[in-house]
C-alpha positions as CSV (number, residue, x, y, z in Angstrom):
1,X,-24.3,-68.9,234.1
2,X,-27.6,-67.6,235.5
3,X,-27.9,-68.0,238.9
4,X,-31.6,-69.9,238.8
5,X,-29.7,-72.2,236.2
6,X,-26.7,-72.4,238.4
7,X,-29.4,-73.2,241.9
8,X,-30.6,-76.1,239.6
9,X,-27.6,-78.0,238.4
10,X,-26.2,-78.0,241.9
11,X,-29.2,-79.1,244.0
12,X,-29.7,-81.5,241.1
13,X,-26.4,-82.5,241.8
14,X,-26.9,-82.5,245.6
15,X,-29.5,-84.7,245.6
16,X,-27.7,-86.8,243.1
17,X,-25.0,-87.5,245.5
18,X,-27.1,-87.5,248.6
19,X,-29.7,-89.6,247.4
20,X,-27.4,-92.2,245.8
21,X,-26.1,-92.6,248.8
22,X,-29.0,-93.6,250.6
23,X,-30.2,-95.9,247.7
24,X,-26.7,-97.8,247.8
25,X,-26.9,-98.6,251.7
26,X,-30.7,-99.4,252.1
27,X,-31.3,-101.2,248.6
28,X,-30.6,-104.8,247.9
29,X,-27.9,-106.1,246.6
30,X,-25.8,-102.9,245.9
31,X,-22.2,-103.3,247.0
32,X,-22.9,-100.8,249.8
33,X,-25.8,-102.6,251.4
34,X,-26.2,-101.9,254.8
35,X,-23.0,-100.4,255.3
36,X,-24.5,-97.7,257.9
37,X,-25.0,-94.6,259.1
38,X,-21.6,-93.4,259.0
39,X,-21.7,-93.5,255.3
40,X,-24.9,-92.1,254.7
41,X,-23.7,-89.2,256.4
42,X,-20.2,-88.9,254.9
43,X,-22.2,-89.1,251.8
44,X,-24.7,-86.2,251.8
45,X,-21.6,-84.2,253.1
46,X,-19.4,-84.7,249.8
47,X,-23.0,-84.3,248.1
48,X,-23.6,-81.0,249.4
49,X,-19.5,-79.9,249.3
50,X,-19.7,-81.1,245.1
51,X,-23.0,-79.4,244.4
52,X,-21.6,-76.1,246.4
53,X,-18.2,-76.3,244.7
54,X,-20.0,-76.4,241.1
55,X,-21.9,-73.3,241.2
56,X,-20.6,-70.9,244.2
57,X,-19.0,-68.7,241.9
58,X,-22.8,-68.0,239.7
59,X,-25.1,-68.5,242.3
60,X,-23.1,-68.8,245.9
61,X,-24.8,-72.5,246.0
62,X,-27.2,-71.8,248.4
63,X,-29.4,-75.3,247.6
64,X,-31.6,-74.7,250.2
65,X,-34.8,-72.9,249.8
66,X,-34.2,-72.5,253.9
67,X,-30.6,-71.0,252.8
68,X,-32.8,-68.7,250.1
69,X,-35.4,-67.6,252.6
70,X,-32.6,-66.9,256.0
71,X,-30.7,-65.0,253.2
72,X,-34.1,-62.5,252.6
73,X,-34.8,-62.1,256.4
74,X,-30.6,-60.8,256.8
75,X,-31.0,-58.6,254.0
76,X,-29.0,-59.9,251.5
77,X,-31.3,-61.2,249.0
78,X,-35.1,-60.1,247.3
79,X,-37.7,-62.0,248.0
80,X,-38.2,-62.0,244.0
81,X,-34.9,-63.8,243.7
82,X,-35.5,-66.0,246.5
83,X,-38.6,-67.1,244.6
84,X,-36.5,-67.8,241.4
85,X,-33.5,-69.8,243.9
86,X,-36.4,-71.5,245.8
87,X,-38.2,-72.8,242.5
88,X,-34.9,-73.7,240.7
89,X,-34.0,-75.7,243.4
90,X,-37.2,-77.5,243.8
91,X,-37.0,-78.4,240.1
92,X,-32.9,-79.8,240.5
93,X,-33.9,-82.1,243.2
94,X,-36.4,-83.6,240.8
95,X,-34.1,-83.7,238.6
96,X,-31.3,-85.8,240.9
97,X,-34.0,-88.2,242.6
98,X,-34.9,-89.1,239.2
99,X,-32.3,-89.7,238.0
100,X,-31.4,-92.2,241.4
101,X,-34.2,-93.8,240.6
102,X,-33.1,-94.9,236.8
103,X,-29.6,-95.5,238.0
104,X,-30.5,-98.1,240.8
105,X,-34.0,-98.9,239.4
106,X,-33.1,-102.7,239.4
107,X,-32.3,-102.6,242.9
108,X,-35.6,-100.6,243.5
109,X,-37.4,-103.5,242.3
110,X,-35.4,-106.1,244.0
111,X,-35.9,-105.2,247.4
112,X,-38.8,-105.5,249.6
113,X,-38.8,-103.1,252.6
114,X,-41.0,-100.4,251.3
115,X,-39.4,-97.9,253.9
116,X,-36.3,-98.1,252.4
117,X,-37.3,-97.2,249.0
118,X,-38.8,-94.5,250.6
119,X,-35.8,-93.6,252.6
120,X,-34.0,-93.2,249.1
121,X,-36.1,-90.0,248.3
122,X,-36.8,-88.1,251.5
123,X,-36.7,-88.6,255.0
124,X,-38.8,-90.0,257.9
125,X,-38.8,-89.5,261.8
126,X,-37.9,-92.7,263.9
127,X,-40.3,-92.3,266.3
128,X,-43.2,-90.4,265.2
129,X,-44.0,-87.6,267.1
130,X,-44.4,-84.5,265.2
131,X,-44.0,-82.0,267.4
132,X,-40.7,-83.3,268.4
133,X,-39.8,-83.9,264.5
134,X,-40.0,-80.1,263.9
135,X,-38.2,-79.3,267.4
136,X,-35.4,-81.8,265.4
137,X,-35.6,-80.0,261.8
138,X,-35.8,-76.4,262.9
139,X,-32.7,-77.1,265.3
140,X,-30.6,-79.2,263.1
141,X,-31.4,-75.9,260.2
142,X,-30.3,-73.6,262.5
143,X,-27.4,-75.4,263.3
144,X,-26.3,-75.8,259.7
145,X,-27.2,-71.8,258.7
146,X,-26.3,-69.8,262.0
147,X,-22.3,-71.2,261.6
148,X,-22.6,-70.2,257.6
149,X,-23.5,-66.6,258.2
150,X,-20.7,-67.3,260.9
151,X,-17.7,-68.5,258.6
152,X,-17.4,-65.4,256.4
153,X,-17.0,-61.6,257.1
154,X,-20.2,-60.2,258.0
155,X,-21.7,-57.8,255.2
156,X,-25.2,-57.1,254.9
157,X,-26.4,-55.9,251.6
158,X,-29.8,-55.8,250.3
159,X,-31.0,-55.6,246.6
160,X,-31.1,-58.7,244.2
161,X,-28.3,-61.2,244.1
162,X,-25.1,-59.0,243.5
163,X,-22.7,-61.9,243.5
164,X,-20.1,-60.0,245.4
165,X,-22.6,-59.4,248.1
166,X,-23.6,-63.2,248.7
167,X,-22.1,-64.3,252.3
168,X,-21.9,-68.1,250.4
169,X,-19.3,-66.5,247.9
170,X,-17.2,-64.9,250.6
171,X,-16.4,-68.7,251.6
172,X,-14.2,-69.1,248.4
173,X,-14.6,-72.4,246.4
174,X,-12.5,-74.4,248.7
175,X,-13.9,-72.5,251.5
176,X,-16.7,-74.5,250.8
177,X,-15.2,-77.4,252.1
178,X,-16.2,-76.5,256.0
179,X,-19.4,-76.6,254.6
180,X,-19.7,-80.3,253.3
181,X,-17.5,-81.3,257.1
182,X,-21.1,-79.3,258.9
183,X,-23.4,-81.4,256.9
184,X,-21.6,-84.4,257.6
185,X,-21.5,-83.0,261.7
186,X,-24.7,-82.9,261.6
187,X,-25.8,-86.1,260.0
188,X,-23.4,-87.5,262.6
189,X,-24.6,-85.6,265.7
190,X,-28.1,-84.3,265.1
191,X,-29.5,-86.5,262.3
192,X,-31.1,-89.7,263.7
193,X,-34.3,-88.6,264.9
194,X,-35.8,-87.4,261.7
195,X,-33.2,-87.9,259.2
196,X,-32.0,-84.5,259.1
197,X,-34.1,-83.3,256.1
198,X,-33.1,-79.6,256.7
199,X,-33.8,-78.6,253.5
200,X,-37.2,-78.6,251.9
201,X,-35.9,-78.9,248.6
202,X,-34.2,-82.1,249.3
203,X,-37.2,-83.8,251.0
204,X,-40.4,-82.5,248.7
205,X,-38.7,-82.6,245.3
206,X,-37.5,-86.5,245.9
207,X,-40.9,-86.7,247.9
208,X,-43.0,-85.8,244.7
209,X,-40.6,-88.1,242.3
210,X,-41.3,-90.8,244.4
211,X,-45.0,-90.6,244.5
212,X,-44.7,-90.3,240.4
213,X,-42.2,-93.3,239.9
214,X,-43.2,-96.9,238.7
215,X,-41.5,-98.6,241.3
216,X,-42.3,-101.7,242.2
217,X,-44.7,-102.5,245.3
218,X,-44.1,-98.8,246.8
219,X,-45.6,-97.7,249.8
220,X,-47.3,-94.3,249.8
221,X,-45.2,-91.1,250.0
222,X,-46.3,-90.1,253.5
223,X,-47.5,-86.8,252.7
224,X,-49.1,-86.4,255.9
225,X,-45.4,-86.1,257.3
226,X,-44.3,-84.1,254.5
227,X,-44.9,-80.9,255.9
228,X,-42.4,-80.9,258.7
229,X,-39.3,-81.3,256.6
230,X,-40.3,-78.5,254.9
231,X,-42.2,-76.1,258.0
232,X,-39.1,-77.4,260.2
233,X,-35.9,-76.3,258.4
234,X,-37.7,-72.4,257.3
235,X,-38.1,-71.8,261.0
236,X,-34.7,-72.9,261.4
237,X,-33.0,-70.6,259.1
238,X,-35.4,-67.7,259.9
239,X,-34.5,-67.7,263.3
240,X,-30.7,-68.3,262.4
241,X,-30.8,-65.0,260.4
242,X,-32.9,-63.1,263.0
243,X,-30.2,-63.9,265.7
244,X,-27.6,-62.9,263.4
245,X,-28.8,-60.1,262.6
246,X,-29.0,-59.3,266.1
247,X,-25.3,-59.9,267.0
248,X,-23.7,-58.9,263.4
């Protein structure tokens, strides 16, 4: 499989996962209604442990256009790949929120709190100060990239996407599995001030298929916040690869 093909079935399965799981606690009448926060994060940690376990081997699952971009400032990826991983990606997590959206459309239209439906395709800070929302991104990126350049051997290698050069591949498929435990970490330590996008991907593509989608009595996509989920989590993981390239 080619890894652009590979980036776009798993973030589309990512966001499959990850966004169903927000749809099935916020929406009405689901059988997971308002079962909290605990599951949400639980959730996107399977999501991203399924999506990264599907395509390690072609691509080494990064998902992440912050993943994509870390990986060109430590050397081991071109910025002409990275273009191809970032784009691929952007397109899979259409892909998945749309697919949320048919799969729980009834519930969509069923329930009233316009936030919520929101909440189902990208993420918003609970108290809104933006400064302190892309203080929360960049930190919660760092903390999910610096302990992945962390968990294998270090080898830096530079040149387009060699698969045996990828850092994600050294983890092993079931290596992976630390992985899906630091997304659910983080969820449960870091991610309830803004949601813990940290990875524009996740929050644009879901972002844009919201502001496309017929659903009923929608608020607007807050575009105006957009930009941190996205600005946040690249400073993250560029200053996750700068520090590791420093000690490595």
């Amino acid at each position: 499989m080619h890894p652009f093909l590979a980036e776009f079935i798993g973030t589309a399965i990512l966001i499959l996962f990850g966004g169903g799981v927000c749809a099935n606690v916020s929406l009405q009448k689901t059988g997971g209604h308002d079962s909290g926060w605990i599951v949400i994060a639980a959730g996107w940690g399977i999501a991203v442990f399924i999506g990264a376990f599907c395509v390690n081997e072609f691509s080494g699952a990064h998902l992440n256009p912050a993943v994509s971009i870390a990986m060109v400032v430590g050397g081991k990826l071109s910025i002409g790949s990275a273009i191809g991983y970032i784009l691929a990606q952007l397109a899979g997590a259409m892909l998945g929120a749309t697919v949320v959206y048919l799969f729980y459309r009834e519930h969509f239209n069923v329930t009233e709190d316009l936030d919520a439906k929101l909440g189902c395709f990208c993420t918003a800070p609970a108290i809104r100060n933006f400064k302190q929302a892309f203080f929360c991104e960049a930190i919660g990126t760092f903390a999910l990239i610096f302990p992945i350049f962390l968990m294998v051997t270090p080898r830096l290698a530079s040149g387009d996407v060699p698969v045996d050069t990828d850092p994600m591949l050294g983890l092993g498929s079931l290596g992976l599995l630390p992985v899906g435990l630091l997304v659910f970490g983080i969820g449960l330590s870091l991610g309830g001030t803004t949601g813990y996008a940290i990875n524009p991907a996740r929050d644009l593509g879901p972002r844009i298929i919201h502001s496309l989608s017929p659903i009923r009595n929608k608020r607007d996509s807050d575009w105006s916040y957009a930009w941190i989920p996205v600005a946040g989590p690249i400073t993250g993981g560029i200053i996750a690869a700068i520090i590791y390239r420093l000690i490595a």
